[in-house]
Backbone as XML, in Angstrom:
<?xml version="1.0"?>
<chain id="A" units="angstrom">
  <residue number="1" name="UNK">
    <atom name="N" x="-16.149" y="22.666" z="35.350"/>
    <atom name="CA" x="-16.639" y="21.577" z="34.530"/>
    <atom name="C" x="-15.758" y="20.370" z="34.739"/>
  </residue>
  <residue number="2" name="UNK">
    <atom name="N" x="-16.346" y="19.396" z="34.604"/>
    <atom name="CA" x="-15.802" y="18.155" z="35.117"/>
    <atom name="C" x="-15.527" y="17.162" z="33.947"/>
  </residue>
  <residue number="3" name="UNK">
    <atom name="N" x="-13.999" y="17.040" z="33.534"/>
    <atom name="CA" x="-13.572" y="16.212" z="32.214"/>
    <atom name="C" x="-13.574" y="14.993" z="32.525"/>
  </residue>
  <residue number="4" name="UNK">
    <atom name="N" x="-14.330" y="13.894" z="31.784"/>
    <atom name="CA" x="-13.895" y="12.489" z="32.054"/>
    <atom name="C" x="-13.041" y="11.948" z="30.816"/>
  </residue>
  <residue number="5" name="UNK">
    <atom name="N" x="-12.180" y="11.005" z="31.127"/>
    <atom name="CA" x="-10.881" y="10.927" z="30.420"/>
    <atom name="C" x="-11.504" y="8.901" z="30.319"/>
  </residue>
  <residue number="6" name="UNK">
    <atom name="N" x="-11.698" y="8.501" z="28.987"/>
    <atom name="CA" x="-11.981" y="6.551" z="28.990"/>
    <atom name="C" x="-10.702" y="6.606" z="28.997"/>
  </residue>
  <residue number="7" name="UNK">
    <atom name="N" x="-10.350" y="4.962" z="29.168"/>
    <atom name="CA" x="-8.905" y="4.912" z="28.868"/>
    <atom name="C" x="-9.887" y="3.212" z="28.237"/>
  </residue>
  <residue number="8" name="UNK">
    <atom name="N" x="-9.327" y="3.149" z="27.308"/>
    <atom name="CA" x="-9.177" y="1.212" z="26.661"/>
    <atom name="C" x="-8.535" y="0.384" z="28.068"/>
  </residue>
  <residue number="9" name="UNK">
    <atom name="N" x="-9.382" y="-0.993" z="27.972"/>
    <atom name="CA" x="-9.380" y="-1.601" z="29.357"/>
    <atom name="C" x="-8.021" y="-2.183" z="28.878"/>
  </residue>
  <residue number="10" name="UNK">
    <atom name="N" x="-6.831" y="-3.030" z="30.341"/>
    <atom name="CA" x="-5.904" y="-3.317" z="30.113"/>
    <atom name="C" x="-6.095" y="-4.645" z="29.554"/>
  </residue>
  <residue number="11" name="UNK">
    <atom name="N" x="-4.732" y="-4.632" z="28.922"/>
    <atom name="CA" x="-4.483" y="-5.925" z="28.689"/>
    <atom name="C" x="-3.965" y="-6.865" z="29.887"/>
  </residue>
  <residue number="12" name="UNK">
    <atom name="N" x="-3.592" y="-6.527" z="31.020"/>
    <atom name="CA" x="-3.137" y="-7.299" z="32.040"/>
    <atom name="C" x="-4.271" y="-7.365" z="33.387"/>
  </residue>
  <residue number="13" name="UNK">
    <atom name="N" x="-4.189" y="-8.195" z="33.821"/>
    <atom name="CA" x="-5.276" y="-8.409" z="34.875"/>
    <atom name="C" x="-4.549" y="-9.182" z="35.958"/>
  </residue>
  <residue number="14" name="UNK">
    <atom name="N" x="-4.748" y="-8.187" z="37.798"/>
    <atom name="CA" x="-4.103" y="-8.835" z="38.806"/>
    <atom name="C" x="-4.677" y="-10.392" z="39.397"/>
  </residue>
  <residue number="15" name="UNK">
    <atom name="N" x="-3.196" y="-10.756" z="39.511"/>
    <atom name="CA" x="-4.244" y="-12.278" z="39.700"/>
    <atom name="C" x="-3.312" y="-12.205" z="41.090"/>
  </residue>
  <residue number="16" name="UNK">
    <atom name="N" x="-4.183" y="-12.653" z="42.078"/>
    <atom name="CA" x="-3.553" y="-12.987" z="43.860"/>
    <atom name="C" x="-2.777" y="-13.837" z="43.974"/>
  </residue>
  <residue number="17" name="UNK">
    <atom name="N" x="-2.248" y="-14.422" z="44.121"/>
    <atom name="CA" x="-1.210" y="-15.918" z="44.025"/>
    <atom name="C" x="-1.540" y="-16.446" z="45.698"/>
  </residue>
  <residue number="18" name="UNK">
    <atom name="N" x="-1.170" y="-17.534" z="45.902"/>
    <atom name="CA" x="-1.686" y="-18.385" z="47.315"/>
    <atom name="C" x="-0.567" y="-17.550" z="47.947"/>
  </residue>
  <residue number="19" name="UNK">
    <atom name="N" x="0.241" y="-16.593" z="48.136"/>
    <atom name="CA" x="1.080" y="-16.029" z="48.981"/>
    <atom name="C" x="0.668" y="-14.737" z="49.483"/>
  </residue>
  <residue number="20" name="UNK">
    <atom name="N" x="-0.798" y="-14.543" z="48.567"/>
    <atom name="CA" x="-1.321" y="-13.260" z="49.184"/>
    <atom name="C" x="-0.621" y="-12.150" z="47.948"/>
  </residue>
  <residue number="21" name="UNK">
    <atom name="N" x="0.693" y="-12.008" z="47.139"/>
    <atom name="CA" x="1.002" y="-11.141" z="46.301"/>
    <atom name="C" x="0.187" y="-10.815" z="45.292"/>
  </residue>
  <residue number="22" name="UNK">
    <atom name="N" x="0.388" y="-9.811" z="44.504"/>
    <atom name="CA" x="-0.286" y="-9.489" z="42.776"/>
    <atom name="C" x="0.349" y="-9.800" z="42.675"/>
  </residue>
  <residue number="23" name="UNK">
    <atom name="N" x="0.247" y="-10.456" z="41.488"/>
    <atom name="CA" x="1.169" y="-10.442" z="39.983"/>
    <atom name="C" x="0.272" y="-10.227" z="39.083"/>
  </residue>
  <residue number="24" name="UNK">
    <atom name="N" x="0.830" y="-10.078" z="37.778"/>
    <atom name="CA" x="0.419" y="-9.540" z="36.251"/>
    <atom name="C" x="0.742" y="-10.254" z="35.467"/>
  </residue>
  <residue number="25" name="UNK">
    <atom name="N" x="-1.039" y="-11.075" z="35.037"/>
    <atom name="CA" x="-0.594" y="-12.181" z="33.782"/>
    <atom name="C" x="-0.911" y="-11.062" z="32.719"/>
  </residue>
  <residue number="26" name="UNK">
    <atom name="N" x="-0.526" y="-11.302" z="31.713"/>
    <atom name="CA" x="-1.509" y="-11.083" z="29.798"/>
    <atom name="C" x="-2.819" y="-11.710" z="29.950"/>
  </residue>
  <residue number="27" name="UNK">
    <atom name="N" x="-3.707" y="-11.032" z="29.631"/>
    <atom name="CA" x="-4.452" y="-12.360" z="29.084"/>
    <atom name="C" x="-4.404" y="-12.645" z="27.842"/>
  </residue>
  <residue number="28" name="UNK">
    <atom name="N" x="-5.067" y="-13.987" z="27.825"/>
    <atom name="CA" x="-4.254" y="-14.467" z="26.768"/>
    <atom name="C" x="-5.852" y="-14.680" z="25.362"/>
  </residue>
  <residue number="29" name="UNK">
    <atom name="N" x="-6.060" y="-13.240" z="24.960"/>
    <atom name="CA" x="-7.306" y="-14.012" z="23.608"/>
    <atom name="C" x="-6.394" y="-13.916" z="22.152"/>
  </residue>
  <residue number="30" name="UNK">
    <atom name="N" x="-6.475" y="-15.010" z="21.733"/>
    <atom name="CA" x="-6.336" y="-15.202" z="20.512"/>
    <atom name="C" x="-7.553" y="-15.403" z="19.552"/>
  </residue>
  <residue number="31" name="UNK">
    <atom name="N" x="-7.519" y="-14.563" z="18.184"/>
    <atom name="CA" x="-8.097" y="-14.191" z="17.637"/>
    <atom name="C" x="-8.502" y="-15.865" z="16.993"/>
  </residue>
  <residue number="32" name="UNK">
    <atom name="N" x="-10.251" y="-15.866" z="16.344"/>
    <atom name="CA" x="-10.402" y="-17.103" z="15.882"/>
    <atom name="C" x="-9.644" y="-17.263" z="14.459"/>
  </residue>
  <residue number="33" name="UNK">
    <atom name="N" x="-8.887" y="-18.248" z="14.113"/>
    <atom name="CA" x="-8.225" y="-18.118" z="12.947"/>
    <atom name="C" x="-9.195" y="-18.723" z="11.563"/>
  </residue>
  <residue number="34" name="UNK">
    <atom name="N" x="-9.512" y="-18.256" z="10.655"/>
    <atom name="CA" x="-10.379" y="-18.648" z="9.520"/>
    <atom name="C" x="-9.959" y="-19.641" z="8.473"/>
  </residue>
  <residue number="35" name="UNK">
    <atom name="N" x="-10.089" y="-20.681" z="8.449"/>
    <atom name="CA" x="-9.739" y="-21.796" z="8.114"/>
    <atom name="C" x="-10.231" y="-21.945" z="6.691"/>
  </residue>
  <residue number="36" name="UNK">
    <atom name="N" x="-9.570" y="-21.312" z="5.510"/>
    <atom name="CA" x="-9.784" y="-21.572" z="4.008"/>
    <atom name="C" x="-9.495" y="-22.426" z="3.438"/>
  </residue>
  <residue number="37" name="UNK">
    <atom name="N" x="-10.087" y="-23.069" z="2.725"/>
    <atom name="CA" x="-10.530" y="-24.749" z="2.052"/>
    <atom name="C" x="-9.776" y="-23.767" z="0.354"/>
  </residue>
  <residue number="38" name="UNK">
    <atom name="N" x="-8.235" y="-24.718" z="0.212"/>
    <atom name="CA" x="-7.802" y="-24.252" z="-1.260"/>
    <atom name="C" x="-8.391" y="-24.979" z="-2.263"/>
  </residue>
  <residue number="39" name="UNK">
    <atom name="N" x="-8.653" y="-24.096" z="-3.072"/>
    <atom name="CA" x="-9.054" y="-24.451" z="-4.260"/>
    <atom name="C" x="-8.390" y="-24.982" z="-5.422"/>
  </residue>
  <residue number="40" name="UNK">
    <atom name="N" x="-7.998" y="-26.490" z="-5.332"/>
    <atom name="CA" x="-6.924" y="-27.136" z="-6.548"/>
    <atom name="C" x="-7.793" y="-27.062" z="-7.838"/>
  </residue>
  <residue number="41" name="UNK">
    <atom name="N" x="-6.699" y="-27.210" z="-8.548"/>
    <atom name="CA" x="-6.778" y="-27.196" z="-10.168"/>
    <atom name="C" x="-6.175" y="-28.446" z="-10.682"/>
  </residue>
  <residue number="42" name="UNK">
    <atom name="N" x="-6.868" y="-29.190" z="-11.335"/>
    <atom name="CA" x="-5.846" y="-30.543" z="-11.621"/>
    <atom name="C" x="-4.194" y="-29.700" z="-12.401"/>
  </residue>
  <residue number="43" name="UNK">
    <atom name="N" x="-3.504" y="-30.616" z="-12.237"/>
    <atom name="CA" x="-1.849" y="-30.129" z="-13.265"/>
    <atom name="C" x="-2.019" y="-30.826" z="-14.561"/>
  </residue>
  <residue number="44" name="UNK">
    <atom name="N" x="-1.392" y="-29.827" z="-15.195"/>
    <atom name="CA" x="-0.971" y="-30.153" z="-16.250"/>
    <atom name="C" x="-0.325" y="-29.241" z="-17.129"/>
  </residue>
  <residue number="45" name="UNK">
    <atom name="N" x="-0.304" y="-29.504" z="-18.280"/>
    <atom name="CA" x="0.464" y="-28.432" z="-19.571"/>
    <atom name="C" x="-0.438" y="-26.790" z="-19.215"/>
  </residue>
  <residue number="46" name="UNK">
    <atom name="N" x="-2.013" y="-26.621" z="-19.021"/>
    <atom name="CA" x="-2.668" y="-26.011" z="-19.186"/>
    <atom name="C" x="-2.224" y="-25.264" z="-17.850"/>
  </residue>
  <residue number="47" name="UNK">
    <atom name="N" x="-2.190" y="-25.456" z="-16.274"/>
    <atom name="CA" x="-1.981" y="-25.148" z="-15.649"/>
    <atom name="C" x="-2.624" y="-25.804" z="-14.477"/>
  </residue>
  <residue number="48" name="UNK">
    <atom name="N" x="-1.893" y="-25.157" z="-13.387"/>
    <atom name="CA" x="-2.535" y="-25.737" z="-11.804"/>
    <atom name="C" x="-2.351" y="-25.163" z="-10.777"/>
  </residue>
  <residue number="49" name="UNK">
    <atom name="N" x="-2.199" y="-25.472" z="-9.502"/>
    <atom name="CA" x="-1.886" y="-25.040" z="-8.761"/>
    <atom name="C" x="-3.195" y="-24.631" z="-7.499"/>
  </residue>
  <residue number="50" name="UNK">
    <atom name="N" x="-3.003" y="-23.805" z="-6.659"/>
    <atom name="CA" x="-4.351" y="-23.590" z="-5.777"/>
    <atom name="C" x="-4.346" y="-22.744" z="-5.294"/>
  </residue>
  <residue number="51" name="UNK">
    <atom name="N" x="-5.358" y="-22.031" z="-4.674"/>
    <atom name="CA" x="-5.871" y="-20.871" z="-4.216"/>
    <atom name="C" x="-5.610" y="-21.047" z="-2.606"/>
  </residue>
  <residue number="52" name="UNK">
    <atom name="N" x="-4.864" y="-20.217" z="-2.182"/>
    <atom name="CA" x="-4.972" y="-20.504" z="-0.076"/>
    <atom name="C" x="-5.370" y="-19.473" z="0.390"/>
  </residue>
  <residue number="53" name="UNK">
    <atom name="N" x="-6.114" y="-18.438" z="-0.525"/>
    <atom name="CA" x="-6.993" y="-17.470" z="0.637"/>
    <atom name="C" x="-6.416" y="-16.329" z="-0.035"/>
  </residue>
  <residue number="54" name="UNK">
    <atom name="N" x="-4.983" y="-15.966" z="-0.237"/>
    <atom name="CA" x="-4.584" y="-14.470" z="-0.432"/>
    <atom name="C" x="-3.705" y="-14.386" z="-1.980"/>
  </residue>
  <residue number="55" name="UNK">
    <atom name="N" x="-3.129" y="-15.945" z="-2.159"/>
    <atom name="CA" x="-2.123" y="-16.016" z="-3.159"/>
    <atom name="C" x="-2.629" y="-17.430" z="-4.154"/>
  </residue>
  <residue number="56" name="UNK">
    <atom name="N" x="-2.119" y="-17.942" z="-5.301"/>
    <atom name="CA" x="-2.186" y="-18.848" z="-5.990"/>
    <atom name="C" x="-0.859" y="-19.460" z="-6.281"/>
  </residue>
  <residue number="57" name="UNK">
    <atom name="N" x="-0.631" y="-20.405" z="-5.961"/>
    <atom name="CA" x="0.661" y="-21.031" z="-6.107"/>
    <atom name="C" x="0.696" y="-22.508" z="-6.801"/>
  </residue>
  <residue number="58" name="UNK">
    <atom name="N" x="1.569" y="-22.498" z="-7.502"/>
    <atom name="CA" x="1.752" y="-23.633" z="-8.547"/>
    <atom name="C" x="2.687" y="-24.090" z="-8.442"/>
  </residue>
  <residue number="59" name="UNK">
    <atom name="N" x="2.985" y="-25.461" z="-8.350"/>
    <atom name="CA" x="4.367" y="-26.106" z="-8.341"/>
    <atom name="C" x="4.460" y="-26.844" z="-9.471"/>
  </residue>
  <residue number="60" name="UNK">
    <atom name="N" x="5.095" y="-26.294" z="-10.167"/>
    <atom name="CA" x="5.315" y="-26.862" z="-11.626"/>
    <atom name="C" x="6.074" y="-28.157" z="-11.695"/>
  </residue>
  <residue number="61" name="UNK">
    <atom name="N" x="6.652" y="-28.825" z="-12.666"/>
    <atom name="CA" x="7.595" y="-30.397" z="-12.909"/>
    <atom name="C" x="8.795" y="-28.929" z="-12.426"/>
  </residue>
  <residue number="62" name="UNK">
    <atom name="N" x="9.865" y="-30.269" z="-12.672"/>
    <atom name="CA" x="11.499" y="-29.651" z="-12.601"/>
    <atom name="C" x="11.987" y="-28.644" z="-11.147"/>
  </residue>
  <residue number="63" name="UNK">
    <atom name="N" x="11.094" y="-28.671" z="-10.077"/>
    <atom name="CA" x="11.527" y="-27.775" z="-9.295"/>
    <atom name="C" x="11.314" y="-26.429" z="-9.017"/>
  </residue>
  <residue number="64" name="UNK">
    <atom name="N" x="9.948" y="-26.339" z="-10.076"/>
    <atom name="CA" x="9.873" y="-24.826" z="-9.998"/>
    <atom name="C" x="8.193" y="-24.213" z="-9.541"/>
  </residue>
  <residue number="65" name="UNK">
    <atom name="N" x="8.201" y="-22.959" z="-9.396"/>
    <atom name="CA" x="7.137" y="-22.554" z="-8.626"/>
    <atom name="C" x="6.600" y="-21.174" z="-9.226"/>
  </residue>
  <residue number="66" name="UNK">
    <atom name="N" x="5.966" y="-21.185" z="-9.504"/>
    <atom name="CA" x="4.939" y="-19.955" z="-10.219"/>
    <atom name="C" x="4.000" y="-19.430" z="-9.192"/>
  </residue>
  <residue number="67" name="UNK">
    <atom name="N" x="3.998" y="-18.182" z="-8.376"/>
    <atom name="CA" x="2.997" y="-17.719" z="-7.401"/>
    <atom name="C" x="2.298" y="-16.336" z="-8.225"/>
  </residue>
  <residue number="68" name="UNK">
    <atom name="N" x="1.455" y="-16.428" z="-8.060"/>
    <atom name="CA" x="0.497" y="-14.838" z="-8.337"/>
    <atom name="C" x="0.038" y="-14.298" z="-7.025"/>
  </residue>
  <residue number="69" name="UNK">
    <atom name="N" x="0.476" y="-13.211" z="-6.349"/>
    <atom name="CA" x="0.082" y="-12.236" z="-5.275"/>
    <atom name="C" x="0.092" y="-11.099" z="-5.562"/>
  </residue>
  <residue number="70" name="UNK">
    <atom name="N" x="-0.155" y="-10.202" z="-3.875"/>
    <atom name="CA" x="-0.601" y="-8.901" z="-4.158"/>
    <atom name="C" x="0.821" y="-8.251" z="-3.582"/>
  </residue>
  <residue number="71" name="UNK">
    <atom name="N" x="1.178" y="-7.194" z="-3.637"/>
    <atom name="CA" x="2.329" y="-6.361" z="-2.889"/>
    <atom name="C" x="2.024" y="-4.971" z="-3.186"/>
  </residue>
  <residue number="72" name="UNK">
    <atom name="N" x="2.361" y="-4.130" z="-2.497"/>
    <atom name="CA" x="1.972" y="-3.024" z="-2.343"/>
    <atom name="C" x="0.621" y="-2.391" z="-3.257"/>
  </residue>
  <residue number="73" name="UNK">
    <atom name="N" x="-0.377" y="-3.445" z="-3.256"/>
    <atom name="CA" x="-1.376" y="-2.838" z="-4.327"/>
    <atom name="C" x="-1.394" y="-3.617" z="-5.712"/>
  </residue>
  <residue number="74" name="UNK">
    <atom name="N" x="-0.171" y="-3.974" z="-6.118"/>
    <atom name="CA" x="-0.173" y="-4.466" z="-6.921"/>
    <atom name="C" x="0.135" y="-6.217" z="-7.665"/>
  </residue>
  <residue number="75" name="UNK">
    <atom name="N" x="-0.732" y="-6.418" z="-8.560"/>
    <atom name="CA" x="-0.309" y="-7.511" z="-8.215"/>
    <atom name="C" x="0.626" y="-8.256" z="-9.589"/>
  </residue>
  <residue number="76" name="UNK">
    <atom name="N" x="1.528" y="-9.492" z="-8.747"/>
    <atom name="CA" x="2.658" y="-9.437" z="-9.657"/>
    <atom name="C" x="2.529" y="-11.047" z="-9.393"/>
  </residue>
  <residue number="77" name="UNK">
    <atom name="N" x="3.716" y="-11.832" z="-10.443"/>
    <atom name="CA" x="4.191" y="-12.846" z="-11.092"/>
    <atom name="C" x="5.478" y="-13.534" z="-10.206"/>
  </residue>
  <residue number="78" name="UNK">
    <atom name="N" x="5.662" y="-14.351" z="-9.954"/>
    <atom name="CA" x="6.852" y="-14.850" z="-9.114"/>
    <atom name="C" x="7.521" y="-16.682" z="-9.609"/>
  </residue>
  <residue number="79" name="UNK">
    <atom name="N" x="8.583" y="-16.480" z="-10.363"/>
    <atom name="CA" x="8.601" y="-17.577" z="-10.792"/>
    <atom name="C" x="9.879" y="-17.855" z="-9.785"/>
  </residue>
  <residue number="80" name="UNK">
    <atom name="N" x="10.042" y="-19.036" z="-9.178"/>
    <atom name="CA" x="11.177" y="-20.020" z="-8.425"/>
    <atom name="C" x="11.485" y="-20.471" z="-8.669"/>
  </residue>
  <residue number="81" name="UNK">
    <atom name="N" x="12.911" y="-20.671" z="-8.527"/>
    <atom name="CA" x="13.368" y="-22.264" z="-8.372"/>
    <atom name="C" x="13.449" y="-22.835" z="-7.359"/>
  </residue>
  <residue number="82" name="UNK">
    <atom name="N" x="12.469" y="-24.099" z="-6.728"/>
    <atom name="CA" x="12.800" y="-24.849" z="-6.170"/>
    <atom name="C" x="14.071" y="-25.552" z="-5.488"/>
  </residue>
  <residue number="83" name="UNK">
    <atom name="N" x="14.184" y="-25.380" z="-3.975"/>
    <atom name="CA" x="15.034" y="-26.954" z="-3.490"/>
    <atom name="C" x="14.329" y="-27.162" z="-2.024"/>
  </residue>
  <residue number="84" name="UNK">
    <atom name="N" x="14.112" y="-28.514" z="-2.457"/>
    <atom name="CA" x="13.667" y="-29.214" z="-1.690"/>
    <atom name="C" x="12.473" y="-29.381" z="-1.116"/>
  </residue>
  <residue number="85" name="UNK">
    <atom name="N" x="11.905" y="-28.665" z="-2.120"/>
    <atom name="CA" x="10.154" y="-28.062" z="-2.126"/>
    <atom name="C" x="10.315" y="-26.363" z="-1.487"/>
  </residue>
  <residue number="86" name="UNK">
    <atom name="N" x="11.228" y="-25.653" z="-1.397"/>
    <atom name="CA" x="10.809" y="-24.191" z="-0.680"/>
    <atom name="C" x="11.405" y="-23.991" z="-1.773"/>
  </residue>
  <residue number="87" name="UNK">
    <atom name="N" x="10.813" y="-22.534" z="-2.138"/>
    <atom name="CA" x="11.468" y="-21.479" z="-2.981"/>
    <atom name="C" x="12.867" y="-20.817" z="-2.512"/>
  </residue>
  <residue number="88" name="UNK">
    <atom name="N" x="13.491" y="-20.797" z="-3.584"/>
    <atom name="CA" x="15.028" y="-19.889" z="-2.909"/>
    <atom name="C" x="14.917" y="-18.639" z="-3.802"/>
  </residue>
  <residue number="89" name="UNK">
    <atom name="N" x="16.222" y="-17.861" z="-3.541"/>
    <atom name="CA" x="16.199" y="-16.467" z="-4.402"/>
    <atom name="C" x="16.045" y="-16.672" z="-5.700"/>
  </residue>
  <residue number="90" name="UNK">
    <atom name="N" x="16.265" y="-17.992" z="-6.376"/>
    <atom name="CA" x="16.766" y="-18.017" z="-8.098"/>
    <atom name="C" x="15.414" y="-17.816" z="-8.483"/>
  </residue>
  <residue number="91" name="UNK">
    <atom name="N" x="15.433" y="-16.633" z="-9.063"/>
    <atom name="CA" x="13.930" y="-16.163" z="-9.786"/>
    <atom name="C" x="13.705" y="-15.157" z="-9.996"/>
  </residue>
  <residue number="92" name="UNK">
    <atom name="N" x="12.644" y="-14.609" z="-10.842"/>
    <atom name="CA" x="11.684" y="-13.419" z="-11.134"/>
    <atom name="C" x="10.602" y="-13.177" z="-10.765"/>
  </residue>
  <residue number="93" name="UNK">
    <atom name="N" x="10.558" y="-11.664" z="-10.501"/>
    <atom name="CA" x="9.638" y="-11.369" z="-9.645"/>
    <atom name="C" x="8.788" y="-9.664" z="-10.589"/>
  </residue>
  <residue number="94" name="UNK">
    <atom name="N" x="7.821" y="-10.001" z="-11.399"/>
    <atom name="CA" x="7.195" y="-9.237" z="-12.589"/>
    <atom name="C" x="5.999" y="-8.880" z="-12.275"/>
  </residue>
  <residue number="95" name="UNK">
    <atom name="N" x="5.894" y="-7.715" z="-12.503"/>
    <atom name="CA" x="4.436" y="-6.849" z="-12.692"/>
    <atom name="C" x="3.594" y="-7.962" z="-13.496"/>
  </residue>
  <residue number="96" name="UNK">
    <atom name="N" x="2.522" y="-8.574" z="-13.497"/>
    <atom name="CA" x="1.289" y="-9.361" z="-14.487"/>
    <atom name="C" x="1.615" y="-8.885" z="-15.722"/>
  </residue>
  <residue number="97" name="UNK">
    <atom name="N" x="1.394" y="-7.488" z="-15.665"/>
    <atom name="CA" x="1.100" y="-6.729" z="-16.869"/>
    <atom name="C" x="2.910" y="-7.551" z="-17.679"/>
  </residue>
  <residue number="98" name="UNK">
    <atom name="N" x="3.513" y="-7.309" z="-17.154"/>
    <atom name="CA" x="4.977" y="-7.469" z="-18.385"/>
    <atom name="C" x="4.986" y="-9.412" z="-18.382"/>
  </residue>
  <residue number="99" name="UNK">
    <atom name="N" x="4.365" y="-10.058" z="-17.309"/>
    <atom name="CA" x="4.349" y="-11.500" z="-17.871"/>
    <atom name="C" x="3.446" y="-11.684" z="-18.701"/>
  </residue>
  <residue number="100" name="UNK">
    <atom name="N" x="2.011" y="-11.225" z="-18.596"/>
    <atom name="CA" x="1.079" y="-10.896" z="-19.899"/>
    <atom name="C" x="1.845" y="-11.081" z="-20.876"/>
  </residue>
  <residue number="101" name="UNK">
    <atom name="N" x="2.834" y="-10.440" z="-20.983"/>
    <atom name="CA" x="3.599" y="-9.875" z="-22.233"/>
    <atom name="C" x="4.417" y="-11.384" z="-23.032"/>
  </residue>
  <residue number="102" name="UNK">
    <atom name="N" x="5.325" y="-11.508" z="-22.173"/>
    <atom name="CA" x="6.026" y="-12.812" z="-22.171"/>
    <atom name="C" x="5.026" y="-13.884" z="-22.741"/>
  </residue>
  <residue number="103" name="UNK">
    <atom name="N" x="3.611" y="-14.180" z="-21.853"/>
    <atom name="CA" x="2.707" y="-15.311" z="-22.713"/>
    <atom name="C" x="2.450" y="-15.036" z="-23.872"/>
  </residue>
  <residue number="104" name="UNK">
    <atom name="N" x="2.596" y="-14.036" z="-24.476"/>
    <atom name="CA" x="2.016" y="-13.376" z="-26.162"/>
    <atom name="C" x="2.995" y="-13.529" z="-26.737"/>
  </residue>
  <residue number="105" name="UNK">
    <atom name="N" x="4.369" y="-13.628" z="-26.347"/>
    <atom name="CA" x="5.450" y="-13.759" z="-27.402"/>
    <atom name="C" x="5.704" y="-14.524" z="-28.363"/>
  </residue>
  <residue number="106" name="UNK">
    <atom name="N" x="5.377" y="-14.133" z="-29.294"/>
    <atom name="CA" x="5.628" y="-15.269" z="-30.755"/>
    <atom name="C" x="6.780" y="-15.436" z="-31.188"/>
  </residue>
  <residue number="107" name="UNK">
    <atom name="N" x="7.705" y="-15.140" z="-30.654"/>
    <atom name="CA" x="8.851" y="-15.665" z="-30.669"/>
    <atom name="C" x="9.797" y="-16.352" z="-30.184"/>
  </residue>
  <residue number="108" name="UNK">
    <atom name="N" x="9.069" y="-17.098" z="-29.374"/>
    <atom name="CA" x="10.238" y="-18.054" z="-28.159"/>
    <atom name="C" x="10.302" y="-19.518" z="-29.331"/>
  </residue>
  <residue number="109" name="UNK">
    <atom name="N" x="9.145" y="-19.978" z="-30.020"/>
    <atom name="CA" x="9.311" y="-21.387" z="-30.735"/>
    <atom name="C" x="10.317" y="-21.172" z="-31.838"/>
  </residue>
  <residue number="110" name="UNK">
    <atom name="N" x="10.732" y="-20.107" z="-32.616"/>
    <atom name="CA" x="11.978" y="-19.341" z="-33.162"/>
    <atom name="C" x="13.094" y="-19.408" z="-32.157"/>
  </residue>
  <residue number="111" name="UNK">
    <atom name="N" x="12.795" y="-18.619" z="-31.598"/>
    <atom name="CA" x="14.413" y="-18.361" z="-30.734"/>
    <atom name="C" x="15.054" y="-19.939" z="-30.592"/>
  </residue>
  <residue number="112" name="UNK">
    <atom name="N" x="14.135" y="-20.478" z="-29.679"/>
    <atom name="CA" x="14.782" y="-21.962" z="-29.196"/>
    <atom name="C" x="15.101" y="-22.939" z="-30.504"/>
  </residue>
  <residue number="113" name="UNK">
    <atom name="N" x="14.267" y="-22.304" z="-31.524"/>
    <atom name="CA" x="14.494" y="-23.393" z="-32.643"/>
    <atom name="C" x="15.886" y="-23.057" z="-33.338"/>
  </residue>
  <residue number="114" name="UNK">
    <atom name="N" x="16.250" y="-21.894" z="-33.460"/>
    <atom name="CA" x="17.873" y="-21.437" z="-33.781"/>
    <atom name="C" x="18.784" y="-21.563" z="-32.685"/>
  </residue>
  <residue number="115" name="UNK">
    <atom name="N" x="18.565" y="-21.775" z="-31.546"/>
    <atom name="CA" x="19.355" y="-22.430" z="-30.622"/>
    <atom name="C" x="20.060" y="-23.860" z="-30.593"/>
  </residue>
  <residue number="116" name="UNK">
    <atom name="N" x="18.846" y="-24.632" z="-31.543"/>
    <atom name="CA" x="19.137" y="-25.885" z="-31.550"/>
    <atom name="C" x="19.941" y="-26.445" z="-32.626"/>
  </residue>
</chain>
């Protein structure tokens, strides 16, 4: 019995050169890239920021940056601090579910008010 074996075509293809040699380019396909139109939100107190296809990102006053994405499945809260418009390490990085939490707190207009 007679086994035939496909193999997936190469990625390299001999090209002759004016000297008569092979050589081996790549070829070169690049995939078409999908060009998503973000979706802004005016700013303000209420919120803002825009949609770029996978994440929502907000650049708040004062330097700072609020992103909502996905990571391993789940999706979480990312607050920054700003320099120079990029995010650096200074920040938190929260499950939704426990910033949920944080927006319900009836106690931050207390706290800050005995602070003062």
């Amino acid at each position: 019995a007679h086994t035939h074996t496909h193999t997936a075509p190469s990625e390299e293809e001999d090209d002759v050169s004016s000297g008569g040699e092979r050589e081996k380019r790549k070829k070169t396909k690049e995939p078409a890239k999908k060009k998503v139109k973000a979706e802004k939100k005016s700013e303000g107190e209420e919120g803002g920021g825009e949609w770029n296809g996978k994440e929502w990102i907000w650049h708040m006053e004062d330097n700072v940056q609020l992103q909502v994405s996905k990571w391993k499945g789940k999706v979480y809260v990312d607050v920054r601090h700003l320099w120079e418009g990029k995010p650096t390490k200074k920040g938190i990085h929260i499950p939704v579910e426990v910033f949920k939490k944080l927006q319900h707190w009836g106690k931050l207009d207390e706290a800050v008010q005995k602070l003062q």
